[in-house]
N, C-alpha and C positions, 0 to 999 in steps of 0.2 A: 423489176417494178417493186417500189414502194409503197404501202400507206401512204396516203398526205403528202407525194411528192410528184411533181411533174415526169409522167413518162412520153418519151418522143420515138415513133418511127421516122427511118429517113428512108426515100426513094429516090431512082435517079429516071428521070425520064425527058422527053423532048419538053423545050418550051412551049408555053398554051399559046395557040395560034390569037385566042383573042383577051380576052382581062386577063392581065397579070398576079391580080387583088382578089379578083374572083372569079378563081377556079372548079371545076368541075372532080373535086376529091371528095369523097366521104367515108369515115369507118362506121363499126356497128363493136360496141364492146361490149360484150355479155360477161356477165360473173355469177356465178352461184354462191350461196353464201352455204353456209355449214347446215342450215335447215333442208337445203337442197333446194330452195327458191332462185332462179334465174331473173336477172332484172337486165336490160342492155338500151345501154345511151349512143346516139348517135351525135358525131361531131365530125365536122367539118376539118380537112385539110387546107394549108397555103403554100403555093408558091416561093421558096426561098433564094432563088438565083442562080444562075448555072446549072439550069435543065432539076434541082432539087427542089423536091417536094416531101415536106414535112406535117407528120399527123402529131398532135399533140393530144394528149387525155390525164387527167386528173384522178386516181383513185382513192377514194373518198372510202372502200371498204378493203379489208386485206380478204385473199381467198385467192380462187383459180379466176382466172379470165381465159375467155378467147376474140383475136379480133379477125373482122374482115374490113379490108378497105378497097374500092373502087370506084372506078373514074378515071381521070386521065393517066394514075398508075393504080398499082391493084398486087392484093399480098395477103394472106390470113396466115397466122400462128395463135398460140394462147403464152399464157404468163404463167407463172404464180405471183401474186403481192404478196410482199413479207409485211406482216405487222410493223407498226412505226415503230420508232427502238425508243418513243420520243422525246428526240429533237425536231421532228417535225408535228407539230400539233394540227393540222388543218386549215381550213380557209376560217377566217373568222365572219361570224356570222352574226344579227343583231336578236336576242331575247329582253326583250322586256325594254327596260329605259338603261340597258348596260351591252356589251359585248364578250361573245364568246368565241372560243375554236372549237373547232366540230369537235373536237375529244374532249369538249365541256370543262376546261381551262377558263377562266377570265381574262380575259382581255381588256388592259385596262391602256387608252392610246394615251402615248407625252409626244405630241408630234410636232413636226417643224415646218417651214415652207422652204423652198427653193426651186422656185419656177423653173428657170430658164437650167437648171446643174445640170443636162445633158445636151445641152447645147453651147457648150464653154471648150475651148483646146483641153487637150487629154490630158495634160499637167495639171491646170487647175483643177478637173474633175478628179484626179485622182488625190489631189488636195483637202479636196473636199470631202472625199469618202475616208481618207485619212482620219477627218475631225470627226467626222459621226463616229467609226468604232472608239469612239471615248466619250460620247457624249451621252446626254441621256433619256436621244429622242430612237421612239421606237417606230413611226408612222412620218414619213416625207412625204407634202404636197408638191406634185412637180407637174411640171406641163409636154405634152406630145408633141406641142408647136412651138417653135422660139417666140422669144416676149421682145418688143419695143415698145420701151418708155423709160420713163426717165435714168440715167444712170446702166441705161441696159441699150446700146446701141450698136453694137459689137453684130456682125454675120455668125450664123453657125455654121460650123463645118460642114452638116449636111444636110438635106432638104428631104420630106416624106415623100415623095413625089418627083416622078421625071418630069421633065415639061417638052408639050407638042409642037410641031414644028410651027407655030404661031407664038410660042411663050408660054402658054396657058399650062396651068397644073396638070398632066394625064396622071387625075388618080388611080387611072386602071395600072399605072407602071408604077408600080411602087419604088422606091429606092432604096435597096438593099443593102448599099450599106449607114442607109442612115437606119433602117429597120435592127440588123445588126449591134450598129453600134448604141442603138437608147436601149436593148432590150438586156447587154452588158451592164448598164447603168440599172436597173430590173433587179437582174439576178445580183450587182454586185451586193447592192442595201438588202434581198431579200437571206444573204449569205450571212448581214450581220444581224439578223434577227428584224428587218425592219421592211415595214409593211409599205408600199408602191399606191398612195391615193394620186390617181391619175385623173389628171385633168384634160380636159377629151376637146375643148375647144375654149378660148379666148378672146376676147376683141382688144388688146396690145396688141397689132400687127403691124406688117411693115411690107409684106408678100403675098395678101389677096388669100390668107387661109380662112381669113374670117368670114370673108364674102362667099365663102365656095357653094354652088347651088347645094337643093337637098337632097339631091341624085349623087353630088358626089360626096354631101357629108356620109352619105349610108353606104357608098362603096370603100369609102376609107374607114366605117367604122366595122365593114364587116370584115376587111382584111384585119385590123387591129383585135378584132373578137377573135376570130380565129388564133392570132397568134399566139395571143396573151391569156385568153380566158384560164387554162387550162397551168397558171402560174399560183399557187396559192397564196402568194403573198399579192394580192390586187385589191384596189377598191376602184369604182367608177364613181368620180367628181365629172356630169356632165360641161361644166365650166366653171370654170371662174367667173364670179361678176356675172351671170348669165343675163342679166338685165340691163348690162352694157354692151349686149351682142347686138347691133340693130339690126342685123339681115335676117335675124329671127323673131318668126311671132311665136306665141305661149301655143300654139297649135306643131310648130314647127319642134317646140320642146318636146312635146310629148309625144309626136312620133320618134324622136332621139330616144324618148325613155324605153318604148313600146320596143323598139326596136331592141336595144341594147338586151331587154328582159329575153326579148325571143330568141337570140344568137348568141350568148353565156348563156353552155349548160350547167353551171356550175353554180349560177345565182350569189353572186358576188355581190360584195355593198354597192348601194347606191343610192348616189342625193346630186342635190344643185347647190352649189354658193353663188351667194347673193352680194351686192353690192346696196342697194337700196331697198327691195322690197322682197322678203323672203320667198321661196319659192313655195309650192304646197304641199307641206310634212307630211299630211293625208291621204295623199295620192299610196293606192296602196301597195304600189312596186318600190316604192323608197322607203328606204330602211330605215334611215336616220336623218336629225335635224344638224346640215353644215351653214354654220350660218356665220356671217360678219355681221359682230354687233357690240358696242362694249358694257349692254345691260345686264351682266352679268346676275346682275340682281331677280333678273327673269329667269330665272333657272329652273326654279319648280313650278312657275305657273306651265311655263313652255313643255317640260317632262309629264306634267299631266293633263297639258292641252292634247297632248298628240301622241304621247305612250310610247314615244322612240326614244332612243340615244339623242342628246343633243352634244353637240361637238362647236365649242366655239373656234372654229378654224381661223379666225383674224380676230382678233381681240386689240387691233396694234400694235406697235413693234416698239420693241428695244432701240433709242437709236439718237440721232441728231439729226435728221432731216429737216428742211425746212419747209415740210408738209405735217400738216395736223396728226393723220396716221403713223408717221415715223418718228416720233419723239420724245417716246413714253422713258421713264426711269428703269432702273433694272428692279430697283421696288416693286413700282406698279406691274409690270411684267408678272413677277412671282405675284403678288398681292392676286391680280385677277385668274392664275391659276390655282390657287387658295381657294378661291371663292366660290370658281368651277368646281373643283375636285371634292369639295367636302360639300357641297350641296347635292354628291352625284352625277353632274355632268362631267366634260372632259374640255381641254384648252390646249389650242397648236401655238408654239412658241414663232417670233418672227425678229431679224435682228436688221439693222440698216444703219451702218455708222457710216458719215463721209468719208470717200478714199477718192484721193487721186487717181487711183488706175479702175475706178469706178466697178471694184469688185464688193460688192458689197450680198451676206449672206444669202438676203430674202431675193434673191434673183439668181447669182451665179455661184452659191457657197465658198467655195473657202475655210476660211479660221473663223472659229467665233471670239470676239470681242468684246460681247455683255459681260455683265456681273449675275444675269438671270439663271445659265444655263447651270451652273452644277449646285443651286437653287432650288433648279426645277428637278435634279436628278434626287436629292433629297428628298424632295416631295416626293417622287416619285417612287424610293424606296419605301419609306411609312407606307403609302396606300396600297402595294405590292405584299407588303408584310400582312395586310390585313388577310381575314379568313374571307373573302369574296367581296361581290360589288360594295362599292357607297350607295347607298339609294337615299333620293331627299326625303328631309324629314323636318317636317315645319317647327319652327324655331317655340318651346309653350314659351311665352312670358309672366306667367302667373306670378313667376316670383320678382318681378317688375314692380307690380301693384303692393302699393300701402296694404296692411292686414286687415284693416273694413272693411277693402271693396274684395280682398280674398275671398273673405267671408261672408260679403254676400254674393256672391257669384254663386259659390257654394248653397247659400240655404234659401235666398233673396231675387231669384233670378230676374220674375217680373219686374221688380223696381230698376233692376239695372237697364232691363231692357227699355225704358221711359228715356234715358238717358241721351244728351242732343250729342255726345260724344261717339255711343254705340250707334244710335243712329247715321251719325256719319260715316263712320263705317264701314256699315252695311250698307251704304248707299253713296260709294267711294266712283267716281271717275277715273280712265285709265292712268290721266294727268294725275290723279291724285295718290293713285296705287302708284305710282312709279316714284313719287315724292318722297312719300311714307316710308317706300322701300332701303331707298339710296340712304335716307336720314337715318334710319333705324335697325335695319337688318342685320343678323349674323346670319353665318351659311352654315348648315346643321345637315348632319346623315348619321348612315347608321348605316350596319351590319347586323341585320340580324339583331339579336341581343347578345352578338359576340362582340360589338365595339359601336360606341358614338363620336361622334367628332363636332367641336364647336369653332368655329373661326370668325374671328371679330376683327377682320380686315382694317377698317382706319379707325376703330376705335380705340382707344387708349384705358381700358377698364384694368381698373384695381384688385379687383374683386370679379369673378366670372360663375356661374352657378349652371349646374348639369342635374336633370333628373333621372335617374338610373334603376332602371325593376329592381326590385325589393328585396324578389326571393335569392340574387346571384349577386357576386363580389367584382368589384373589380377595383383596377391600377389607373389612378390617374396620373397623366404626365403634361403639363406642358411646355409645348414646343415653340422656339421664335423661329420663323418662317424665314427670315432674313439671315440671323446669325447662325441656325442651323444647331440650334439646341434642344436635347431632348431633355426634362427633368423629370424626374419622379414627386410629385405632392401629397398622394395618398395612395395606400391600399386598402384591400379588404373593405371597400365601401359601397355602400348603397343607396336606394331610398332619392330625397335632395341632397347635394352635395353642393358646399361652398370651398370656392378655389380661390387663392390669394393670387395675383395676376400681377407682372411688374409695371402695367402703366402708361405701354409702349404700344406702339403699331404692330401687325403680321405678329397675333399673339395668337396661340391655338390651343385648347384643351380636348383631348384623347382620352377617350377613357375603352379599355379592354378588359375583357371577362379573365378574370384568374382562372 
């Protein structure tokens, strides 16, 4: 037994006479820590095939353990856990409007989609996994259920579920080797560093998974708890698009959430993606904002409406599709991970180019074929380099304004406030906030006062200005987001600082503490 690593008992016993999925196993792991304080969790065993039964548990502290388990098999010994050596950092967990691993690492996610990737013949999938250990996504959106729809009509090799002698799904019989084989697909991505956002239900079907009563969503999702909770590379995405599920109401969700919260002992991430109308960030079992939207520009309202991680998991895709979401440039792609990332939040990459053999990334992975991804990987280096999270940081404009209205801002306030300009304002519509936004905005963070970031996405400025604490120095450089250039402009500076800027698009200035 490891720190931060998945530890597994196996037993051999007869077949359960009745649920497959849910079984009658439980242990009891007690650990003391070095104060001599005893703490013990109890978790649930599953059924794995051929008369084995497997307990799974997560050791989240190193020290001694002892376990008991019983039920339909039954066994106590103890452990030691050895401290992480690490390379295993923990489950990551959400603080603040950022993410961490329980050993208080940041986690900063560059993630991708690929729905259907464990649902594809073994050579593609392992095609696929090929292209990730080179690429420079650390978090895969993928789904438990096969997708149909467009460009994705292909059978998967296996199915979750046996079926009754009428057809019908028996979720009680799970199917072992499709269990088996997507948990391979788990551990393969959790092997190269890269984190399992599972998606737990869909409405793309084609086999009646979406319609499944709520009796057997919750048997299928307690066998799936059990298996998997105790995997530290997991996040729970209750669905994709959950508001394209029609066989669910918002009451039907929230026993999904209640549920999921009560059976992970582990307390792993967890959100809804949206298709049209966001789910609610609020709720206070969910961790973080998943959301489909390409407002990018809402990033700090969103971060300090609801004090979570927001994660734009669909931003649209890289691609050539002859749908509105599939079409974007490999520019725009990067552009709106710029925009994320230096305002603090984070952005999931997606790719969809025409093929013939209709394999195409954002469904069945494979190769990538953007111009975004080793774009994105740069990106992803700079904000990795930094000393901890982005957190948004409202862009001042003061150095915007002529030097009268500087200056009376400064000495004159009531006269400004007279002004039908302020007044508008202050008394802006969403319609008009969102206007304002799009036309105006750069996307600003900061570290700390160990680093600021400015990103002026499509504007083409000349000249770019950063105001920087007074009492400390720093390095400015800017960087083209596109061409993947770092420059040096100044050092040792402080105070306002003006930057001579080339003029172009995906222009960026960084500034770090010497």
């Amino acid at each position: 037994m490891r720190q931060y690593e998945m530890f597994e008992l196996q037993f051999q016993g007869e077949e359960p006479a009745g649920s497959q999925a849910v079984v009658d196993v439980t242990a009891e792991f007690s650990h003391t820590d070095a104060d001599g304080k005893q703490t013990v969790k109890t978790v649930k065993g599953f059924y794995a095939g051929k008369g084995i039964y497997k307990v799974r548990f997560y050791p989240s502290e190193a020290g001694a353990y002892t376990w008991k388990v019983k039920g339909l098999v039954s066994g106590e010994g103890s452990e030691d856990c050895a401290p992480s050596d690490g390379s295993a950092k923990g489950i990551v967990k959400a603080v603040g409007t950022h993410f961490e691993y329980e050993n208080g690492e940041v986690f900063k996610p560059f993630g991708t989609t690929i729905y259907a990737m464990n649902h594809q013949e073994e050579e593609l999938r392992q095609t696929t996994f090929a292209t990730l250990k080179t690429a420079p996504f650390n978090k895969v959106r993928h789904c438990v259920f096969p997708k149909h729809y467009d460009y994705n009509h292909n059978e998967p090799p296996y199915y979750a579920f046996e079926k009754d002698a009428d057809g019908n799904w028996a979720v009680n019989r799970p199917c072992f080797d499709f269990w088996d084989h997507f948990e391979e697909g788990i551990f393969a991505l959790a092997d190269m560093g890269i984190q399992s956002d599972l998606i737990l239900f869909h409405p793309y079907d084609n086999w009646g998974f979406a319609t499944l009563s709520m009796e057997d969503n919750l048997v299928y999702l307690d066998y799936l708890l059990r298996r998997f909770s105790a995997i530290p590379e997991m996040w729970w995405s209750m669905a994709n698009e959950y508001d394209l599920c029609m066989a669910k109401t918002m009451e039907d969700w929230y026993a999904i959430e209640d549920f999921i919260v009560a059976n992970d002992p582990y307390g792993h991430l967890l959100s809804n993606h949206n298709c049209f109308g966001f789910y609610d960030f609020k709720r206070p079992h969910i961790t973080h904002q998943c959301v489909q939207t390409i407002l990018v520009e809402k990033s700090g309202e969103w971060q300090k409406e609801f004090g979570k991680p927001l994660v734009y998991d669909e931003c649209c895709y890289e691609g050539n599709l002859p749908l509105t979401w599939g079409n974007i440039s490999g520019f725009e792609m990067v552009n709106r991970f710029w925009k994320a990332v230096a305002s603090g939040a984070y952005a999931t990459h997606g790719e969809v180019f025409l093929s013939d053999d209709e394999v195409l990334w954002w469904a069945k992975g494979g190769v990538l074929k953007g111009e975004s991804p080793k774009r994105i990987a740069f990106l992803r280096k700079i904000a990795e380099e930094l000393p901890g999270a982005i957190e948004y940081m409202e862009e001042d404009k003061l150095w915007m304004l002529p030097a009268k209205y500087r200056e009376m801002i400064a000495n004159h306030p009531e006269e400004l406030e007279k002004s039908p300009s302020v007044q508008f304002f202050k008394n802006q519509s969403d319609a008009d906030k969102i206007v304002s936004q799009i036309k105006d905005q750069n996307y600003c963070g900061h570290v700390g006062e160990e680093a600021y970031i400015v990103y002026y996405g499509n504007h083409c400025n000349g000249i770019g200005h950063v105001t920087l604490p007074e009492d400390k120095k720093y390095r400015i450089e800017v960087i083209d987001a596109w061409e993947m250039t770092r420059e040096t402009a100044a050092e040792n500076v402080s105070g306002e600082v003006e930057v001579k800027l080339p003029g172009r698009v995906g222009i960026a200035i960084l500034a770090t503490r010497m």
